[in-house]
Backbone as CSV, one residue per row, in Angstrom:
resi,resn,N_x,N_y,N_z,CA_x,CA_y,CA_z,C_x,C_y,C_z
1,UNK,-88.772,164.757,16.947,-89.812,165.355,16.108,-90.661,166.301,16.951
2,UNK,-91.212,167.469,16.304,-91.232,168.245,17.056,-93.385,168.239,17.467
3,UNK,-93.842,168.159,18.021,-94.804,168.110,18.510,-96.143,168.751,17.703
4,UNK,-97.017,168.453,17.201,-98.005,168.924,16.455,-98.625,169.935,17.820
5,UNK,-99.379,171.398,17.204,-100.185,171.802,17.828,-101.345,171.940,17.993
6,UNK,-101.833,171.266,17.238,-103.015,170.954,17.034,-104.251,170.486,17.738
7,UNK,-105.325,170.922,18.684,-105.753,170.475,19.263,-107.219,170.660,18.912
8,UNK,-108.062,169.083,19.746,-109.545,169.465,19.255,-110.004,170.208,20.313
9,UNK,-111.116,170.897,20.378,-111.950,171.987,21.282,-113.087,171.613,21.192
10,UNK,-113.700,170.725,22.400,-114.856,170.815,22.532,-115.562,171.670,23.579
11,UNK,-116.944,172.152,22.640,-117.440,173.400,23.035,-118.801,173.715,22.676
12,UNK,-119.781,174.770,23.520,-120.779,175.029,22.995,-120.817,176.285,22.770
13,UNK,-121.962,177.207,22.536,-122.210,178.640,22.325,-122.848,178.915,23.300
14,UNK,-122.992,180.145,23.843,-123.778,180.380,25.367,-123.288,179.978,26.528
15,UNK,-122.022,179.486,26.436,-121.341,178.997,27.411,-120.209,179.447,28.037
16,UNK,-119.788,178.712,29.326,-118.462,179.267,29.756,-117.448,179.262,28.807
17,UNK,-117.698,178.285,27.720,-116.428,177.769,26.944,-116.211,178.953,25.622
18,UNK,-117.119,179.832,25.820,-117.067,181.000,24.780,-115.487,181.800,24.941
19,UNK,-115.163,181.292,26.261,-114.038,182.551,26.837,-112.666,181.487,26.422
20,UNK,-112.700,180.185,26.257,-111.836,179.563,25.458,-111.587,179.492,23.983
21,UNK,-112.654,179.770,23.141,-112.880,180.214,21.817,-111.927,181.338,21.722
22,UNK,-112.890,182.288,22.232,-111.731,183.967,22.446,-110.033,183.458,22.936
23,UNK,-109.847,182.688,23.302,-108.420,182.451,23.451,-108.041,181.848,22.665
24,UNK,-108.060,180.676,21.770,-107.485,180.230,20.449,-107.414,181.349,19.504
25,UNK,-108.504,182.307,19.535,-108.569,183.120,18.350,-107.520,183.929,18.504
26,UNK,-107.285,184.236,19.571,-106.068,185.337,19.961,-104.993,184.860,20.043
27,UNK,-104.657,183.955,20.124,-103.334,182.803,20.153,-103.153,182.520,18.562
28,UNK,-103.743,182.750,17.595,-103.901,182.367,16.709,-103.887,180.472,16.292
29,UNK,-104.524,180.125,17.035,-104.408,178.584,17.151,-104.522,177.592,16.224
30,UNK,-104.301,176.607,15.716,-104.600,175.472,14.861,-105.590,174.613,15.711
31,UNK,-106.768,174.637,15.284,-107.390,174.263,16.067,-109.219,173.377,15.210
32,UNK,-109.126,172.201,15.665,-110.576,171.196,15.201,-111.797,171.660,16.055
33,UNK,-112.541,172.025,16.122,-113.885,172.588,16.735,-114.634,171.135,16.478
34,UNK,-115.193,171.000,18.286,-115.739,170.018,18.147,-117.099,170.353,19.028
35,UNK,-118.309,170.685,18.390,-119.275,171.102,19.045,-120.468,170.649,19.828
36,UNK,-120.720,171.092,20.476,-122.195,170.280,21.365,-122.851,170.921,21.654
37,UNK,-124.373,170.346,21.512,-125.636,171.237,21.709,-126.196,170.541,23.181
38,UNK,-126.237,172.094,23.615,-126.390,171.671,25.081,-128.196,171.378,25.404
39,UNK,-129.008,172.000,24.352,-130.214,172.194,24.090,-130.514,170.969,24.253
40,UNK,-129.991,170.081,22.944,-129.988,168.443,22.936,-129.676,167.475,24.037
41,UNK,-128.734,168.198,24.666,-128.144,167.141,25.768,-126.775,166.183,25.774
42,UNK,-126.235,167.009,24.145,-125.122,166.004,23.872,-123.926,166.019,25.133
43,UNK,-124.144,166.997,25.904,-122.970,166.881,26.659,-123.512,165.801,27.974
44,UNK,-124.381,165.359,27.938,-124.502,164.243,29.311,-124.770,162.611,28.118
45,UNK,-123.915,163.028,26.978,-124.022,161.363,26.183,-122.469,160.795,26.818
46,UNK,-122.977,159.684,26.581,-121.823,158.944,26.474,-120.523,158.998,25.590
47,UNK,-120.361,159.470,24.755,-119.366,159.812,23.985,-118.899,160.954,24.320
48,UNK,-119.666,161.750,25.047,-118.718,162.863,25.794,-118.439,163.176,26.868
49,UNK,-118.765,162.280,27.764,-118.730,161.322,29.274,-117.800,161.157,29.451
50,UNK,-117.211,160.264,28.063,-116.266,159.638,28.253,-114.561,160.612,28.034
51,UNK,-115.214,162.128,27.691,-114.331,163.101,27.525,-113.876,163.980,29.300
52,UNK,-115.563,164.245,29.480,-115.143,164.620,30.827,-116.297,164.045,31.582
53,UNK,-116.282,163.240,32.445,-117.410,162.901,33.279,-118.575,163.716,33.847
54,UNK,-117.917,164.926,33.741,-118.586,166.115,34.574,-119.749,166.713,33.439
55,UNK,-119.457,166.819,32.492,-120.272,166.977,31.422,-120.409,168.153,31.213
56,UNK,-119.208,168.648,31.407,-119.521,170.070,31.267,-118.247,170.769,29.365
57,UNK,-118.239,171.688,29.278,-117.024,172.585,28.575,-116.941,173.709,28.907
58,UNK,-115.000,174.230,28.680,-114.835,173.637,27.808,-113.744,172.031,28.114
59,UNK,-113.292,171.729,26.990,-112.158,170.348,26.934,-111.382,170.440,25.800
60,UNK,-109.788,170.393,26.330,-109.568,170.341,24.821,-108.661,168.633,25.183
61,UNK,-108.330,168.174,23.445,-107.644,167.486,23.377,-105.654,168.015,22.677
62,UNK,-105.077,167.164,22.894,-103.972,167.788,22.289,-103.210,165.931,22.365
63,UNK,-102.939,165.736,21.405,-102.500,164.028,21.529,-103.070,163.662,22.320
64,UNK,-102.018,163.061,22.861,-102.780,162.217,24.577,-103.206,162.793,25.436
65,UNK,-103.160,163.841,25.586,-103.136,165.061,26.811,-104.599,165.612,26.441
66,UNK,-105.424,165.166,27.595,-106.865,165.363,27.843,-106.668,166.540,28.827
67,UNK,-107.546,168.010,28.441,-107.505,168.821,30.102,-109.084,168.952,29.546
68,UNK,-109.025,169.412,30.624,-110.724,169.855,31.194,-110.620,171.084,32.699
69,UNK,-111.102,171.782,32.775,-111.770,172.950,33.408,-111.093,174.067,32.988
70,UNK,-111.620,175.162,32.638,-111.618,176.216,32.011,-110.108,177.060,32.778
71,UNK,-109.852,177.224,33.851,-108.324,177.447,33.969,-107.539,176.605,33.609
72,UNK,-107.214,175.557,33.708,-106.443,174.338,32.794,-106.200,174.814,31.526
73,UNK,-107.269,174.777,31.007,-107.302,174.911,29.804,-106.746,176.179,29.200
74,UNK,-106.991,177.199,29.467,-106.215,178.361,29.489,-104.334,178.003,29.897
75,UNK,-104.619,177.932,30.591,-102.905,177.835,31.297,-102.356,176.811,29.986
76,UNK,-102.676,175.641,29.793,-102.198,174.380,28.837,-101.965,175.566,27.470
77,UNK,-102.939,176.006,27.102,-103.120,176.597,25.784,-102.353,177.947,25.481
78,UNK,-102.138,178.518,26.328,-101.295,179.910,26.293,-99.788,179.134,26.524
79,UNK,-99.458,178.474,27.027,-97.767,178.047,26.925,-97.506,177.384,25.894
80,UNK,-98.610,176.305,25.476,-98.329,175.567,23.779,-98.002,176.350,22.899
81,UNK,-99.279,177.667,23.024,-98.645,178.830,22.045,-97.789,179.788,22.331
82,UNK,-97.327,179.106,22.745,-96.166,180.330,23.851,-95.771,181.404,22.942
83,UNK,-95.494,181.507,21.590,-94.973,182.378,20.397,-96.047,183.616,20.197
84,UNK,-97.446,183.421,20.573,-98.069,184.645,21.195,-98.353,185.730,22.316
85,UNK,-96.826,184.835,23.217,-96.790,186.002,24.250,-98.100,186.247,25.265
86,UNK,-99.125,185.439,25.630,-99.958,185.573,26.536,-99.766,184.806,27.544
87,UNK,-98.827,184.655,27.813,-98.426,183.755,29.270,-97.202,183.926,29.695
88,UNK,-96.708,184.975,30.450,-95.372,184.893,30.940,-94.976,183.869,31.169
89,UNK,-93.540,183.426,30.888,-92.544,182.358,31.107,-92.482,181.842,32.567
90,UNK,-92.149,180.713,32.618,-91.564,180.655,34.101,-89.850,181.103,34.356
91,UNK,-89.795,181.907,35.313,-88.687,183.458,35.121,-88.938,184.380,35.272
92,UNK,-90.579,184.395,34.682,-90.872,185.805,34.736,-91.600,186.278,35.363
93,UNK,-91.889,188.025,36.259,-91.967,188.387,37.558,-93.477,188.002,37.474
94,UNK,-94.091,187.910,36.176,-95.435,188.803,36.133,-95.888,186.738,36.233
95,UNK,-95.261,185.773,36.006,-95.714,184.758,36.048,-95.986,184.194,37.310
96,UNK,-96.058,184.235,38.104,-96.434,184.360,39.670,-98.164,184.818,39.159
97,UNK,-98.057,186.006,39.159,-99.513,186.977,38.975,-100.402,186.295,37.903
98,UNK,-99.626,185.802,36.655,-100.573,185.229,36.321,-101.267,184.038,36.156
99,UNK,-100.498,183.218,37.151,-101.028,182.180,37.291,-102.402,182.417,38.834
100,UNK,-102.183,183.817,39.112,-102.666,183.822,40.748,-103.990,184.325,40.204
101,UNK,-104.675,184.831,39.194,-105.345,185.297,38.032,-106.394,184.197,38.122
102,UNK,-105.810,183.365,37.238,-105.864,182.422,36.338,-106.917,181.503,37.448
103,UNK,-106.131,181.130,38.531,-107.300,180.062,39.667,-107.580,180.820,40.022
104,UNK,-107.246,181.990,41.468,-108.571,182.835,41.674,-110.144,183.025,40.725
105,UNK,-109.536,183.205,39.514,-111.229,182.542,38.660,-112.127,181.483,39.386
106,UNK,-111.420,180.386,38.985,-112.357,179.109,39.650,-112.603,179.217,41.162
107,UNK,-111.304,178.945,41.362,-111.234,178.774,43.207,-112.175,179.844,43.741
108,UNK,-112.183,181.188,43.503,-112.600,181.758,44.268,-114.511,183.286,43.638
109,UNK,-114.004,182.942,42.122,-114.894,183.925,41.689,-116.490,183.519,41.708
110,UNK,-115.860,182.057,40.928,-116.872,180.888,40.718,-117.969,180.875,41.582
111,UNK,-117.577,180.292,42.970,-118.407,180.288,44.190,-118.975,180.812,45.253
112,UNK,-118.100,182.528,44.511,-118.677,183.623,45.414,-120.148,184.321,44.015
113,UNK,-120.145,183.875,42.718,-120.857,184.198,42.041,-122.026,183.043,42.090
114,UNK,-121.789,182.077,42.428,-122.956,180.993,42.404,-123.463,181.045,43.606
115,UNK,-123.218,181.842,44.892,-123.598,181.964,46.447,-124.507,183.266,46.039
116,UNK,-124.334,184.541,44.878,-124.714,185.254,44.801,-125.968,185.032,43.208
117,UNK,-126.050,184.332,42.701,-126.915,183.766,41.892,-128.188,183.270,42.959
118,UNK,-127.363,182.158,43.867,-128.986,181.470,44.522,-129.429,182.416,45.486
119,UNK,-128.420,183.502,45.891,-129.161,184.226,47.264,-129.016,183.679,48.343
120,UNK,-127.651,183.036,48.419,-127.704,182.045,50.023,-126.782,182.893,50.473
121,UNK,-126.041,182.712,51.718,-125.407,183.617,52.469,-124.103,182.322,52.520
122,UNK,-122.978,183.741,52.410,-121.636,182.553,52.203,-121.539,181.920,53.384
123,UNK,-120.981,180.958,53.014,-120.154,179.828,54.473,-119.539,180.682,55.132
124,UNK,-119.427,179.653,56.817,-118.527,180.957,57.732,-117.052,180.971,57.042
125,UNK,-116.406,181.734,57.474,-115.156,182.079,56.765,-113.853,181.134,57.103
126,UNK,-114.214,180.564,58.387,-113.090,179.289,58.574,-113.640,177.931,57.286
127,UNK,-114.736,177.945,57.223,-115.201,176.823,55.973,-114.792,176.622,55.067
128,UNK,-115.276,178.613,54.202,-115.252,178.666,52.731,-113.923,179.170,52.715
129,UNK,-113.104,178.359,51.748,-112.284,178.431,51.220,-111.708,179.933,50.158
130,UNK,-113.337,180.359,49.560,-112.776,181.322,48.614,-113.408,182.818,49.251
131,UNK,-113.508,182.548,50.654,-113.804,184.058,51.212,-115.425,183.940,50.881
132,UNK,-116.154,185.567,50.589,-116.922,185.974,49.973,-117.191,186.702,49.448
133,UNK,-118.156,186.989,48.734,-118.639,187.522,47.633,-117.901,188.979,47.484
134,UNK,-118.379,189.900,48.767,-118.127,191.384,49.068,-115.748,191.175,48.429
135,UNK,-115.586,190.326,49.260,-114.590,190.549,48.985,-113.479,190.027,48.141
136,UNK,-114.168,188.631,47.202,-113.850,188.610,45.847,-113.886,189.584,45.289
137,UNK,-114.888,190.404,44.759,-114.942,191.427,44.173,-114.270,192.270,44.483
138,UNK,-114.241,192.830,45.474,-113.341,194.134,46.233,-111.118,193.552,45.864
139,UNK,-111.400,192.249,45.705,-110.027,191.972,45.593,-109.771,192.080,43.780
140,UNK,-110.644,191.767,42.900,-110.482,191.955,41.747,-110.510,193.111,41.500
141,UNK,-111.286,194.265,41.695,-111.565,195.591,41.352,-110.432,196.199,41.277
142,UNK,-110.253,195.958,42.948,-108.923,196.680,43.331,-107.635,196.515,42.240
143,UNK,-107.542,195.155,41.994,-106.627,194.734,40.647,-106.774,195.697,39.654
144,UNK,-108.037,195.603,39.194,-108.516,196.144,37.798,-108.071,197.878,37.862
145,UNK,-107.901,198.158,38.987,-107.731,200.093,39.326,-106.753,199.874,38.680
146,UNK,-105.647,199.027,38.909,-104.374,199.620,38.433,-104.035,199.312,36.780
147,UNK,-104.630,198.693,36.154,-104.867,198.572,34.828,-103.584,199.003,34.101
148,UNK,-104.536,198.464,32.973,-105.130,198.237,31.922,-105.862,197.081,32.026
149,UNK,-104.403,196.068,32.615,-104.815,194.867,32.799,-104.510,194.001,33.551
150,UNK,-104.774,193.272,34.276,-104.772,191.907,35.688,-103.335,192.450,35.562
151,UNK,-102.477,192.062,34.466,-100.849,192.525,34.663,-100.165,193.484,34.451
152,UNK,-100.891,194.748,34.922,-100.478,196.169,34.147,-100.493,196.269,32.866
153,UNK,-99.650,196.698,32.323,-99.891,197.384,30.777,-99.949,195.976,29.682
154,UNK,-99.771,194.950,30.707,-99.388,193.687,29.810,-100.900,192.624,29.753
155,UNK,-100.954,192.707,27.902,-102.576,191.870,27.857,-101.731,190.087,28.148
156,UNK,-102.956,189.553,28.548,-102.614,187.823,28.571,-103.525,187.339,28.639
157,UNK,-103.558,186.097,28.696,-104.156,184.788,29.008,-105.833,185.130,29.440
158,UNK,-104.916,185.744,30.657,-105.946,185.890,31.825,-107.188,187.205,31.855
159,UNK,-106.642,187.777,30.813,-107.506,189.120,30.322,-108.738,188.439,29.928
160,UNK,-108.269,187.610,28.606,-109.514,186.850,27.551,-110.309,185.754,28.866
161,UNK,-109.974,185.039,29.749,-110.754,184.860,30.829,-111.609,186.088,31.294
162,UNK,-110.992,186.341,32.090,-111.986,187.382,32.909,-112.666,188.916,32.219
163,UNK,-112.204,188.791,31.169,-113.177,190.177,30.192,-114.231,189.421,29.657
164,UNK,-114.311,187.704,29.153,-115.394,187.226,29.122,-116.553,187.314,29.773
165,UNK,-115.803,186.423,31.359,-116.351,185.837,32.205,-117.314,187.382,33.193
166,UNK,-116.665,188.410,32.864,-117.539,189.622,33.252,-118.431,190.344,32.287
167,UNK,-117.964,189.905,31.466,-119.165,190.347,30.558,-120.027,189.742,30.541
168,UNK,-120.485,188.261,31.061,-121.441,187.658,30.785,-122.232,188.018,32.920
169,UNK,-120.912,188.004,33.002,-121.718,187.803,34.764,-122.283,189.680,35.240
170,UNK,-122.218,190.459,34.113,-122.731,191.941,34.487,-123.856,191.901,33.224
171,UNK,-123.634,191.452,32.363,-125.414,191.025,31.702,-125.989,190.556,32.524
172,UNK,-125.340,189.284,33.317,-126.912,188.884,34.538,-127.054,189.000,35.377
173,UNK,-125.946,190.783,35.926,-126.160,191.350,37.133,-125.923,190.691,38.728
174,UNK,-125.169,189.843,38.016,-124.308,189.386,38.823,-123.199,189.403,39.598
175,UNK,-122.609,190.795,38.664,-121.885,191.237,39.294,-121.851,192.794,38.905
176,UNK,-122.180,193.728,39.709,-122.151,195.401,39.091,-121.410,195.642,38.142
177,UNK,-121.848,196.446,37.207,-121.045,197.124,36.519,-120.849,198.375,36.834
178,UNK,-119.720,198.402,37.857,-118.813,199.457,37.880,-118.268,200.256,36.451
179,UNK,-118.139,201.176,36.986,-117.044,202.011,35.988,-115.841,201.057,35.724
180,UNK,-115.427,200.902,36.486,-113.422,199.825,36.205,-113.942,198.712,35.711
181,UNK,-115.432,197.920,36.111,-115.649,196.728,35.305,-115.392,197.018,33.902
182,UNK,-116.656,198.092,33.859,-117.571,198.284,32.457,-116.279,198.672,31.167
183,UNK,-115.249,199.346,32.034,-114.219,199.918,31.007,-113.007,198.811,30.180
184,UNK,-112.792,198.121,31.620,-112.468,196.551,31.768,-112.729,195.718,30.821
185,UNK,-114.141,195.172,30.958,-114.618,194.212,29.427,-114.589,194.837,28.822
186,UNK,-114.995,195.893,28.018,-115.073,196.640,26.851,-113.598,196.753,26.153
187,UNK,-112.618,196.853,26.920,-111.221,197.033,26.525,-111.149,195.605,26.153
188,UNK,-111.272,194.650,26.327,-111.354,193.353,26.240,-111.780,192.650,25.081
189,UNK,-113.238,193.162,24.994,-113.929,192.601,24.290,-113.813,193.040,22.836
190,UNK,-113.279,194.466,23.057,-113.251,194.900,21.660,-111.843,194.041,20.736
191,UNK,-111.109,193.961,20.970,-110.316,193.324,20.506,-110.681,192.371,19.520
192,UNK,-109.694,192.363,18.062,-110.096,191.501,16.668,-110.464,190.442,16.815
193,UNK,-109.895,189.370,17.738,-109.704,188.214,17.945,-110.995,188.168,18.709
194,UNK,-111.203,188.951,19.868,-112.678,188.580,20.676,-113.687,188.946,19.612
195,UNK,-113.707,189.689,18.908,-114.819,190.389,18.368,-115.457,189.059,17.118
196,UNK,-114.424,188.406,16.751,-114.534,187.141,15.526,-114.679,186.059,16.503
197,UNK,-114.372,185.414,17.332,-114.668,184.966,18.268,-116.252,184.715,18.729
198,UNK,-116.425,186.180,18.731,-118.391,186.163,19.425,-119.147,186.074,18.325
199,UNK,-118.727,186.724,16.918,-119.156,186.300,15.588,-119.550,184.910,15.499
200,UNK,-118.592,184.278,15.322,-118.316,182.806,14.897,-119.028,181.886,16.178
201,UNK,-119.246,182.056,17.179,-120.100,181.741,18.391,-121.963,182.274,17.927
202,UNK,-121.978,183.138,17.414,-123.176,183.607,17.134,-123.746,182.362,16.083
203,UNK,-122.969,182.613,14.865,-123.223,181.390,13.919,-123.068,180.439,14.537
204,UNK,-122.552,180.028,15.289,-123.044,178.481,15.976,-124.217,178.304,16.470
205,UNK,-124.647,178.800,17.542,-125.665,179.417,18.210,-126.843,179.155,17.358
206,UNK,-126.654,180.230,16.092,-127.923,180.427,15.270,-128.186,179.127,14.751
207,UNK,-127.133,178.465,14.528,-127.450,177.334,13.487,-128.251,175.667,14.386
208,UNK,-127.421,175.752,15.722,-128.443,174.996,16.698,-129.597,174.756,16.819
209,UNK,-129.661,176.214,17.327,-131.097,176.945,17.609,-132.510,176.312,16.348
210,UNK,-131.685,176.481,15.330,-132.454,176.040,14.015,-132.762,174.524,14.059
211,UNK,-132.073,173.690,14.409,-132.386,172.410,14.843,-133.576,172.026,15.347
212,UNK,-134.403,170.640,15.080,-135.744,170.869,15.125,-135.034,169.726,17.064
213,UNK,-135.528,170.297,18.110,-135.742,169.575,19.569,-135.932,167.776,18.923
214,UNK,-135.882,167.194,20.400,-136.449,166.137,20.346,-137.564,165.747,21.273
């Protein structure tokens, strides 16, 4: 019997997990939205503790198969839907690249953007693992020259990651907006699927927000 695809998504608005939203939508996904107000605090309850300890999103479920951190989750979700073509096969040349995409995010973008948030000066370079800051960036850019996209002319996975994840980190000037950024997300963002995506995130958002605190 052949495997339901169906998975729940837990998630908030204003969050990293916005850039997993934008990927179901574009995958065209079957998918249960399962939401949390971070305002409230639902993500450090116990009932969602018990999802990811870390307390963070996004998380999805899929049967038994619990993932959690935002490359995971991507990678899991683009091969389930494999019939949308955002994840080269394993075979294929460009699947190397995009899996090298895909963690460079975490492993290495992550902690050269949170070294550049507090204003501390990176670890020496035998330490830190993901380099620094100057040359995260200088290694993505350089990517982005040859465009359209992380995989040349080919959109994926890893686009709806990182056209998010720069759009939110050049609103808080976190990371310049270059010309190759700025052209970068925008090519990104405009897209049907992102564009309903930030919609449908907005109405979440709004409707929180409306919630009386405790």
């Amino acid at each position: 019997m052949t495997q339901s695809t169906r998975v729940t998504f837990y998630h908030s608005p204003h969050s990293r997990s916005a850039g997993t939203r934008a990927l179901l939508e574009e995958l065209g996904a079957d998918y249960e939205l399962h939401a949390l107000n971070l305002r409230a605090g639902e993500q450090r309850q116990p009932a969602y503790l018990a999802v990811n300890p870390m307390g963070k999103v996004p998380a999805i479920r899929h049967g038994e198969a619990l993932i959690t951190e935002q490359p995971a989750v991507f990678i899991y979700l683009a091969d389930l839907y494999a019939e949308a073509k955002l994840a080269p096969p394993i075979g294929d040349p460009l699947r190397g690249p995009y899996l090298r995409w895909l963690v460079f995010y975490g492993s290495c973008f992550e902690p050269a953007i949170l070294d550049r948030s507090l204003k501390r000066e990176a670890a020496p370079p035998m330490t830190a693992g993901y380099g620094d800051y100057d040359t995260v960036l200088k290694t993505l850019t350089d990517q982005l020259e040859r465009g359209p996209y992380l995989l040349g002319d080919r959109f994926s996975a890893a686009d709806v990651l990182w056209g998010t994840a720069l759009n939110w980190t050049t609103q808080f000037k976190l990371v310049p907006e270059l010309p190759v950024i700025r052209a970068y997300v925008d090519r990104v963002i405009s897209r049907p699927a992102m564009q309903r995506a930030a919609a449908r995130d907005a109405e979440l958002a709004a409707a929180q927000a409306a919630l009386p605190t405790a």
